[in-house]
TORROBA-702652 format. One record per residue: residue number from 1; chain; z, y, x of N, C-alpha, C in turn. Coordinates in nm, 2 decimals, decimal comma. Last residue first. Layout:
- num/chaine/nz/ny/nx/caz/cay/cax/cz/cy/cx
- NUM/A/Z/Y/X/Z/Y/X/Z/Y/X
...
This chain:
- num/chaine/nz/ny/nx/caz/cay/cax/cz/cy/cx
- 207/A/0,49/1,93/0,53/0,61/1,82/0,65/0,65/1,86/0,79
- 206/A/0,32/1,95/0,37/0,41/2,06/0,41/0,50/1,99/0,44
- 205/A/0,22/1,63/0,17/0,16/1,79/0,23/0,32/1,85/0,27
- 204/A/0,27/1,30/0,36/0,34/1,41/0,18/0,30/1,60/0,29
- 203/A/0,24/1,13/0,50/0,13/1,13/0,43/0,17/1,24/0,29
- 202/A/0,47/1,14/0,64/0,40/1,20/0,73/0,22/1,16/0,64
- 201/A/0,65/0,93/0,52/0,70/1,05/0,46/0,57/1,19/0,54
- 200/A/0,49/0,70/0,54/0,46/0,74/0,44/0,52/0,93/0,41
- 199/A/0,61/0,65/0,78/0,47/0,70/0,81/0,44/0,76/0,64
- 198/A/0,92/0,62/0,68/0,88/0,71/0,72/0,74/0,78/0,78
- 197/A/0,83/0,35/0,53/0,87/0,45/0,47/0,84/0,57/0,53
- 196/A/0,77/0,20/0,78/0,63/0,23/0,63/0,71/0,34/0,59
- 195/A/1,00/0,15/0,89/0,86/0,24/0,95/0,78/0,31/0,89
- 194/A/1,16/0,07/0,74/1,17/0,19/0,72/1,09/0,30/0,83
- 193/A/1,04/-0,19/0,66/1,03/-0,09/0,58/1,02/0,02/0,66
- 192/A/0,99/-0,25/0,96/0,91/-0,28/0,88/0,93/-0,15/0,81
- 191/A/1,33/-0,36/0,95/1,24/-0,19/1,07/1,09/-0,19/1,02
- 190/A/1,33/-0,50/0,77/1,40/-0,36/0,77/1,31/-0,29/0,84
- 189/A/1,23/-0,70/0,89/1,18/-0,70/0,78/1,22/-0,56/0,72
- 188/A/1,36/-0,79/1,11/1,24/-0,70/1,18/1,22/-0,65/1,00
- 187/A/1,60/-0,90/1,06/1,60/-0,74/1,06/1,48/-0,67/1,05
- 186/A/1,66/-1,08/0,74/1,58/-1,07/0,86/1,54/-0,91/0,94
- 185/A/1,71/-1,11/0,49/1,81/-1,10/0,54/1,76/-1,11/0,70
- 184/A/1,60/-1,25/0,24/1,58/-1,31/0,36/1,69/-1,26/0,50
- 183/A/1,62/-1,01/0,09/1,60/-1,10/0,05/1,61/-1,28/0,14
- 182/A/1,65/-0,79/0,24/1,72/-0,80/0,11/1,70/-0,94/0,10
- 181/A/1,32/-0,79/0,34/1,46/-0,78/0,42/1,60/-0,81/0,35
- 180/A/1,20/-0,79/0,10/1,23/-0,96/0,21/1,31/-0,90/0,30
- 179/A/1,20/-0,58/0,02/1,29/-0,66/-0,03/1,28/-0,81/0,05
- 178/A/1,12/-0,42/0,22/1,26/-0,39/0,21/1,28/-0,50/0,14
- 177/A/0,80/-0,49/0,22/0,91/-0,54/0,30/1,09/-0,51/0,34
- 176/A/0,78/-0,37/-0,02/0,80/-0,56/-0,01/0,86/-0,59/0,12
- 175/A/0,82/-0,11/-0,05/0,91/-0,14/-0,07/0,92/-0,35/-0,05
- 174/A/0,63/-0,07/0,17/0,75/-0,03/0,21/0,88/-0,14/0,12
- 173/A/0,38/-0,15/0,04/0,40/-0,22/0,17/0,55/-0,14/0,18
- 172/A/0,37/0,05/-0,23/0,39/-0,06/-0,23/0,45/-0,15/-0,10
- 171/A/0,37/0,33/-0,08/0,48/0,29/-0,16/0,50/0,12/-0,16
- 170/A/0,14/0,26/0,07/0,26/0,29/0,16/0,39/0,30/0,11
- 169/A/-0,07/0,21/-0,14/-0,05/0,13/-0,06/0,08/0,13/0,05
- 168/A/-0,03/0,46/-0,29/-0,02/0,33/-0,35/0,01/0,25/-0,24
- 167/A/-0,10/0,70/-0,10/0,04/0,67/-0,17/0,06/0,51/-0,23
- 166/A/-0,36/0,72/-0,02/-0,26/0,59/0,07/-0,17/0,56/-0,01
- 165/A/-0,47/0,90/-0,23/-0,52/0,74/-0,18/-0,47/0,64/-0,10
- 164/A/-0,36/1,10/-0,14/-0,28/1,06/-0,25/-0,40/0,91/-0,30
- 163/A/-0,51/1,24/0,01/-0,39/1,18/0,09/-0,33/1,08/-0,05
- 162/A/-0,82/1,22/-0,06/-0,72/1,27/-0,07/-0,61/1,21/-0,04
- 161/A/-1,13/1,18/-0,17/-1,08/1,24/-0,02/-0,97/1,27/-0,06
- 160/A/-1,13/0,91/-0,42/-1,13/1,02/-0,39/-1,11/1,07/-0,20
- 159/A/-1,10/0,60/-0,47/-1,23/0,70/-0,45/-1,26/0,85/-0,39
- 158/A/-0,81/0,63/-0,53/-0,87/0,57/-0,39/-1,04/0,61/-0,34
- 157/A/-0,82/0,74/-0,77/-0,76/0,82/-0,63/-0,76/0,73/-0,53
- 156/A/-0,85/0,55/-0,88/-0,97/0,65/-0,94/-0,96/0,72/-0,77
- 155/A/-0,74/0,31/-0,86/-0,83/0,29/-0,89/-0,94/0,42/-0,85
- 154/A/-0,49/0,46/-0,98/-0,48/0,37/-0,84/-0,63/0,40/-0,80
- 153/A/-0,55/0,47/-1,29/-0,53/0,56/-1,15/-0,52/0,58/-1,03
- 152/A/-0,53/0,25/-1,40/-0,70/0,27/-1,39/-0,68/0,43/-1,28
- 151/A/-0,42/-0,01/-1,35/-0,35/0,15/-1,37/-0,46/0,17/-1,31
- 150/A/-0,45/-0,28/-1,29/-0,53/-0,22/-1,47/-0,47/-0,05/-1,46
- 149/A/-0,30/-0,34/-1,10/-0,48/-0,37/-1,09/-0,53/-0,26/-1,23
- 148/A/-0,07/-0,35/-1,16/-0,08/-0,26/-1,08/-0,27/-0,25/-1,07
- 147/A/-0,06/-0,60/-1,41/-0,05/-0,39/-1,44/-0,08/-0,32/-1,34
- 146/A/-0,12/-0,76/-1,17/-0,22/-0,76/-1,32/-0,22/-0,58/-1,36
- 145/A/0,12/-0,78/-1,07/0,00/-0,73/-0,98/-0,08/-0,75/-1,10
- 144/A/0,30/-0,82/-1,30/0,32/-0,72/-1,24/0,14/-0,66/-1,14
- 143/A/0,22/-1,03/-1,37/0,22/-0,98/-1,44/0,23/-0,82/-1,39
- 142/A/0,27/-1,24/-1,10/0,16/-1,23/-1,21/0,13/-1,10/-1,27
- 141/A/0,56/-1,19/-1,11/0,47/-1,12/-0,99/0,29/-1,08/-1,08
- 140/A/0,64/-1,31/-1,32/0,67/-1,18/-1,37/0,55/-1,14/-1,18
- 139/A/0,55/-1,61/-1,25/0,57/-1,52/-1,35/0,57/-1,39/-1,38
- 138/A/0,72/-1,61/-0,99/0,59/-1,63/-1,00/0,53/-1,54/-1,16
- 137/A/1,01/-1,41/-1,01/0,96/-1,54/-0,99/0,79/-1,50/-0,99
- 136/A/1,24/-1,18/-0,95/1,13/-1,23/-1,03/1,08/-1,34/-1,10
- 135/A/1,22/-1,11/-0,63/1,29/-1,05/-0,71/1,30/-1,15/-0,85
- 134/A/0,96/-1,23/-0,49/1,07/-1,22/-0,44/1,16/-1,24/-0,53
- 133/A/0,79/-1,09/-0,75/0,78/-1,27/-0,68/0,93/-1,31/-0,64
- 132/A/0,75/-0,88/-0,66/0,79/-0,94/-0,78/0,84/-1,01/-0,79
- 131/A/0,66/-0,85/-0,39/0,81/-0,81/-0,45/0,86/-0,84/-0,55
- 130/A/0,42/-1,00/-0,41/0,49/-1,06/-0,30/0,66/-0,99/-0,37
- 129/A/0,31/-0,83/-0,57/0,32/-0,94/-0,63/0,42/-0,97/-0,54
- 128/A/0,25/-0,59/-0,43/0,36/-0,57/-0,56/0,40/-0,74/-0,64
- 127/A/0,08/-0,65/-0,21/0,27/-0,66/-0,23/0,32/-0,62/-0,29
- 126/A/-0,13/-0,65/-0,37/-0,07/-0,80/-0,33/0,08/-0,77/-0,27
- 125/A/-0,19/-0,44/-0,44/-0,14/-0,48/-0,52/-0,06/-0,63/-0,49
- 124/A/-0,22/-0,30/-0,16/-0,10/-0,27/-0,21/-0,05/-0,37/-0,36
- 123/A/-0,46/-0,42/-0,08/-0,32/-0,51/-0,05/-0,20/-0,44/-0,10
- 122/A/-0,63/-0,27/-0,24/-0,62/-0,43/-0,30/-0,47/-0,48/-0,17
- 121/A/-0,58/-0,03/-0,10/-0,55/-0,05/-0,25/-0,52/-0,15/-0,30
- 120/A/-0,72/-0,11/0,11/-0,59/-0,05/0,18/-0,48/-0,11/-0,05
- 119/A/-1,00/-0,10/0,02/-0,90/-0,21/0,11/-0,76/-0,20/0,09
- 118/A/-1,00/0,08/-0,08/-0,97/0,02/-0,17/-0,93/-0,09/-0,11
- 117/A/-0,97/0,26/0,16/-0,90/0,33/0,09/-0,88/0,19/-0,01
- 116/A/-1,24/0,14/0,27/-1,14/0,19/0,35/-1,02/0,18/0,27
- 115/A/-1,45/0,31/0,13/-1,44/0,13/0,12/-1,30/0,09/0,16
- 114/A/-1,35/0,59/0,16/-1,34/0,51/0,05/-1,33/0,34/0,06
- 113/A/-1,52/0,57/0,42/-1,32/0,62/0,41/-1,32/0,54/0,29
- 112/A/-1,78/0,52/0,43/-1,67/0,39/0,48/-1,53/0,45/0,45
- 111/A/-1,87/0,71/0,27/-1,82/0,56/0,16/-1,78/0,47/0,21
- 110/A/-1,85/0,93/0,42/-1,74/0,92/0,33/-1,73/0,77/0,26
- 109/A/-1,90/0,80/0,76/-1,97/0,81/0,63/-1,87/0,81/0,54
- 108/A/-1,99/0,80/1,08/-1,92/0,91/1,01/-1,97/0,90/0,88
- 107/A/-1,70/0,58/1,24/-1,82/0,52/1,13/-1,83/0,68/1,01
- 106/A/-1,50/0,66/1,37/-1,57/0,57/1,38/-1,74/0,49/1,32
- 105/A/-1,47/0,93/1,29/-1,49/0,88/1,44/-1,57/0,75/1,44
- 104/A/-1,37/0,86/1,02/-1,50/0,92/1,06/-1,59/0,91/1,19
- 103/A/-1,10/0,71/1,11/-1,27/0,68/1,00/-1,38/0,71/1,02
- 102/A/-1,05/0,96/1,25/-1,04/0,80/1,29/-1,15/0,76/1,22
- 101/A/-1,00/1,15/1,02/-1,05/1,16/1,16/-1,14/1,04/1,22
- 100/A/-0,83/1,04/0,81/-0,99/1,08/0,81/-1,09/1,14/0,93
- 99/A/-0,57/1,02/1,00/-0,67/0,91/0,90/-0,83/0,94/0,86
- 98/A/-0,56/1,26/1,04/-0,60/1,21/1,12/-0,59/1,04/1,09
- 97/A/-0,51/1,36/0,72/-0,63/1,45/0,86/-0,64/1,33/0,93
- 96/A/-0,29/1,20/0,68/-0,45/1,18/0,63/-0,54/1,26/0,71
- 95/A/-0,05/1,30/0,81/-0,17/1,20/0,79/-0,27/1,17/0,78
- 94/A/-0,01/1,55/0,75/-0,07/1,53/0,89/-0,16/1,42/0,87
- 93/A/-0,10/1,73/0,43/-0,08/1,58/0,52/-0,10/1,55/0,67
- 92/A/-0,18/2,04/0,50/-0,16/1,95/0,43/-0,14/1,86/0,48
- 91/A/-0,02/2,26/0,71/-0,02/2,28/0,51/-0,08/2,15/0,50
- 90/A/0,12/2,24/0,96/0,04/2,13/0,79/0,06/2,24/0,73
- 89/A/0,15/2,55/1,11/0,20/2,45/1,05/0,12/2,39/1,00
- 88/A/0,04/2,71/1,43/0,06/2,73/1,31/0,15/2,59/1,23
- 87/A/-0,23/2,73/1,67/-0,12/2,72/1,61/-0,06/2,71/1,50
- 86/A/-0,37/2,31/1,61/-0,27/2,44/1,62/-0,36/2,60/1,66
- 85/A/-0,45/2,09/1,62/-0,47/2,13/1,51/-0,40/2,31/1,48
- 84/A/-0,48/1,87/1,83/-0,33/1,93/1,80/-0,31/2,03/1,66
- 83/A/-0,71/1,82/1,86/-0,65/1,73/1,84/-0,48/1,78/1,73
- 82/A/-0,99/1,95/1,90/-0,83/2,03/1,84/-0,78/1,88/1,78
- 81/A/-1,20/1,79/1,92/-1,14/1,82/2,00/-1,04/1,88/2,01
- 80/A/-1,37/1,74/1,72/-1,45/1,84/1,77/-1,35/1,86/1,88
- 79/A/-1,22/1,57/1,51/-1,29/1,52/1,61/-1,40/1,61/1,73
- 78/A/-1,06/1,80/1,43/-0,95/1,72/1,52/-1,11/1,63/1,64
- 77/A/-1,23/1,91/1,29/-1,16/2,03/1,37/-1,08/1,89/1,49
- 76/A/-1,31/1,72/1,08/-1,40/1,80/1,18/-1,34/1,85/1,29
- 75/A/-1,07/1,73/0,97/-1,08/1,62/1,03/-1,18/1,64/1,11
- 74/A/-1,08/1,96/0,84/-0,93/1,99/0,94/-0,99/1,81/1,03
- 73/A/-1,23/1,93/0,64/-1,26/2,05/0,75/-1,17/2,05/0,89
- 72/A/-1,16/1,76/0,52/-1,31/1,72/0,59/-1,29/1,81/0,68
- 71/A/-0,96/1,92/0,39/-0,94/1,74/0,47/-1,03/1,72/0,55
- 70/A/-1,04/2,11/0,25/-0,97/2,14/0,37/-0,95/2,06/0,45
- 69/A/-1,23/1,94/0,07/-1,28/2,01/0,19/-1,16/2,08/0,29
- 68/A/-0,97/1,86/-0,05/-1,04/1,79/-0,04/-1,15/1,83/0,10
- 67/A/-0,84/2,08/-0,19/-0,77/1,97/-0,07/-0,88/1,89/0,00
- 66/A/-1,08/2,24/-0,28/-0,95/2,26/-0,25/-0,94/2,19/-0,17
- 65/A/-1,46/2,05/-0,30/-1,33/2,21/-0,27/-1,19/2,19/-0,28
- 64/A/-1,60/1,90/-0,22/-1,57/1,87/-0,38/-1,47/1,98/-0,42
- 63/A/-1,76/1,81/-0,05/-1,75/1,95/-0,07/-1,70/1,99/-0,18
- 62/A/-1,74/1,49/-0,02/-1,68/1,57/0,09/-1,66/1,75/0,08
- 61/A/-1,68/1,41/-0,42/-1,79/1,44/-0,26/-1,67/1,55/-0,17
- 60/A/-1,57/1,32/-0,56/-1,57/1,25/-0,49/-1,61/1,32/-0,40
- 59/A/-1,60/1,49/-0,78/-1,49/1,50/-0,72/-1,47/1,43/-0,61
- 58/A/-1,86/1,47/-0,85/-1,83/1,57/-0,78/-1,69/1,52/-0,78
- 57/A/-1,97/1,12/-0,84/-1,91/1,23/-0,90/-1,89/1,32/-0,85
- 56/A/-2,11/0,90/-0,71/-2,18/1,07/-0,71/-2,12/1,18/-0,79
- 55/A/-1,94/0,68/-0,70/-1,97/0,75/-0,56/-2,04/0,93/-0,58
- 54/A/-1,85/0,58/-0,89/-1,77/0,73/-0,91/-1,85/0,77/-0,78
- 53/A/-1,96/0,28/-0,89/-1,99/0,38/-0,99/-1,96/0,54/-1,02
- 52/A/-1,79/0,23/-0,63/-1,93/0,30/-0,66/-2,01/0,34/-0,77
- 51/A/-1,51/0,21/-0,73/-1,61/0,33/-0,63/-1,78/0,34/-0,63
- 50/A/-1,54/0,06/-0,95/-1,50/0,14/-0,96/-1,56/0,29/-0,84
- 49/A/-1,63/-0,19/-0,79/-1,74/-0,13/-0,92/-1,70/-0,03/-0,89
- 48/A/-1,44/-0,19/-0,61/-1,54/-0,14/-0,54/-1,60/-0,16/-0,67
- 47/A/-1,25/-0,29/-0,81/-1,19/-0,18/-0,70/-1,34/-0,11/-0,65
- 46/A/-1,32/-0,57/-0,84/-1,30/-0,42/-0,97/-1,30/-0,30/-0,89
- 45/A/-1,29/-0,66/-0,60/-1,45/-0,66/-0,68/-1,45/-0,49/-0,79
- 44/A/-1,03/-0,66/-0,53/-1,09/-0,58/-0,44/-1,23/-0,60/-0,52
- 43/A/-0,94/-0,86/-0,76/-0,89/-0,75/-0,77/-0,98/-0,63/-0,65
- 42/A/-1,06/-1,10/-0,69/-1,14/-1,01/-0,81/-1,08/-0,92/-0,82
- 41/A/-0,89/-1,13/-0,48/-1,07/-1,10/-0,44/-1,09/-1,02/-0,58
- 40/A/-0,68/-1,17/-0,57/-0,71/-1,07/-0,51/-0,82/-1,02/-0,41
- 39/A/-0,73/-1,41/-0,72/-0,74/-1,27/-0,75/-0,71/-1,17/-0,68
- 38/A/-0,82/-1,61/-0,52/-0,91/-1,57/-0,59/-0,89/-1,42/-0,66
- 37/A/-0,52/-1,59/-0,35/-0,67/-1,57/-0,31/-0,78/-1,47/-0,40
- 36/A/-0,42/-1,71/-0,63/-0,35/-1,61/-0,54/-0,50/-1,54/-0,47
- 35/A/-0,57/-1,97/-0,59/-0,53/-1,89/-0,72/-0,51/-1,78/-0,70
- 34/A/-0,46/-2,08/-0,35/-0,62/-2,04/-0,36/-0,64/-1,96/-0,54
- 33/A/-0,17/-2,08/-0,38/-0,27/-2,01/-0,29/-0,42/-1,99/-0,30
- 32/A/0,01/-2,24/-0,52/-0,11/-2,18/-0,57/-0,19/-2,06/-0,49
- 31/A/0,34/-2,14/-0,33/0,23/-2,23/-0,42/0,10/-2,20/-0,49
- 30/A/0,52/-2,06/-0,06/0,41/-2,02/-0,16/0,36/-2,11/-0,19
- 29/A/0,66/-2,17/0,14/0,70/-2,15/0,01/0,63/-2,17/-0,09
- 28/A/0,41/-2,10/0,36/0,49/-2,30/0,31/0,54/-2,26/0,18
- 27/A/0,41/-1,83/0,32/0,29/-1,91/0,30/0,33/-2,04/0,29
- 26/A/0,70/-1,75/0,42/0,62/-1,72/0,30/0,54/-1,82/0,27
- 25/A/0,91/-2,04/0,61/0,79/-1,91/0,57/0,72/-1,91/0,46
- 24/A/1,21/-2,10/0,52/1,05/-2,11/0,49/1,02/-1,99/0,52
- 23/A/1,46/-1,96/0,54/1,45/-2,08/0,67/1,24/-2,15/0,57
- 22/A/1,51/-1,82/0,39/1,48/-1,73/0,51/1,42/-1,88/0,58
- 21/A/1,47/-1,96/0,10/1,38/-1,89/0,16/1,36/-1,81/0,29
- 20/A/1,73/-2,09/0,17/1,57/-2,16/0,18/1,51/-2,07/0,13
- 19/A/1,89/-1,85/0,12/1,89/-1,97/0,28/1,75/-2,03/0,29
- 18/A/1,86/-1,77/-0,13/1,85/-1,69/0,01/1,84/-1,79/0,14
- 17/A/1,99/-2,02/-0,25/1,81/-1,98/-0,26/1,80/-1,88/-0,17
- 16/A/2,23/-2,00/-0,15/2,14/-2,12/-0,13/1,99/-2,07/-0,13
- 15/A/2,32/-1,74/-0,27/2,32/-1,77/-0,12/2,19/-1,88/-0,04
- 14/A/2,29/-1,76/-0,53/2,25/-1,69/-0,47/2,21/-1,77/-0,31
- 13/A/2,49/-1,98/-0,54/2,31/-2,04/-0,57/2,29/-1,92/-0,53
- 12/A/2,72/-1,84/-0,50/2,69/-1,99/-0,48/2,53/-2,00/-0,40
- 11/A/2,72/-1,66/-0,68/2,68/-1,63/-0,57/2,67/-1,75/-0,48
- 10/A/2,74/-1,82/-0,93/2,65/-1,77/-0,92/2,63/-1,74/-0,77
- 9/A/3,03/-1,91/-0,91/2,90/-2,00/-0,89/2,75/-1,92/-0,83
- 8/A/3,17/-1,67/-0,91/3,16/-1,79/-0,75/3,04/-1,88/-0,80
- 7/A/3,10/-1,61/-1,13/3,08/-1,56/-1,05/3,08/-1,60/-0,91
- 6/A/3,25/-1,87/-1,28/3,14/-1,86/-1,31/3,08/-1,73/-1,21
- 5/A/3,49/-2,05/-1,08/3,44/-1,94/-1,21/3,30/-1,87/-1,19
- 4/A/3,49/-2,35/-1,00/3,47/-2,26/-0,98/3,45/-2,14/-1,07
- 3/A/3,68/-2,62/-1,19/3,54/-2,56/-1,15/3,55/-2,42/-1,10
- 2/A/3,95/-2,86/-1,09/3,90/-2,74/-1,17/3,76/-2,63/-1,09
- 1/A/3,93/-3,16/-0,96/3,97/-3,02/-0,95/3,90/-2,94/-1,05
């Protein structure tokens, strides 16, 4: 019989390589694990030089002014018992107030929000790899969590008191799990995204 045309094929092997990856879990898939591992240990090392070399910058500190003391102030205000922060509107991130609440609640020290922040940072690079990857191959994930590690901006604004320290981490985790939903075709992997999506839309000032 005569061969399928070259678009039937393709979606062909689409489908196939969609099938064995919904029917593997990630981690059976995944190859070079302790590779993987290792750099995203030396990815969380660079991350914390980075903070603690910036710990005594003034922009870092809790009195550092504009957004930054309005953060400390509004997160004082929530653990002193104005939970509800009212009357009135955000003017800035609900989020983050009551991300820097919590933190503080817990442990009241700016260098645990920060340590906090680069956590949150080193896994956003690991699911720019996981999306790469997906999308990509091994190869180009490489390459990708490499540039997301060396955007010496990431880096600076995780040091900082500022809502614009989750943005990396809540862009990155939204979009990997949109694409193993895409990818795999699994719903929880949707409701995932468009959780992250929308906790991310409650980390954007005047919401």
């Amino acid at each position: 019989g005569s061969r399928p045309p070259g678009w039937l094929r393709s979606k062909r092997a689409s489908t196939n390589r969609n099938s064995r990856r919904r029917a593997q879990p990630l981690a059976i898939r995944s190859s070079g694990a302790l590779p993987l591992a290792a750099a995203i240990a030396a990815v969380f090392l660079l991350k914390l030089i980075v903070m603690l070399q910036l710990k005594d910058h003034v922009l870092t500190q809790p009195d550092a002014g504009l957004d930054t003391t309005a953060y400390v102030g509004l997160a004082e205000r929530v653990l002193g018992g104005d939970a509800g922060l009212g009357p009135g509107l955000y003017f800035l991130s609900p989020l983050y107030i009551y991300f820097l609440s919590i933190l503080l609640g817990a442990w009241h020290s700016f260098a645990f929000v920060r340590f906090v922040q680069i956590v949150l940072g080193t896994v956003a690079v690991a699911c720019v790899f996981v999306t790469a990857d997906e999308w990509f191959g091994r190869r180009a994930a490489w390459i990708a969590a490499a540039l997301a590690t060396l955007t010496g901006v990431f880096s600076f604004y995780e040091s900082l008191i500022l809502q614009t320290a989750l943005d990396p981490f809540f862009t990155a985790a939204a979009l990997a799990f949109l694409t193993l939903g895409l990818t795999r075709e699994r719903r929880r992997w949707y409701a995932l995204a468009g959780l992250t999506f929308g906790v991310h839309v409650c980390n954007r000032p005047n919401v």
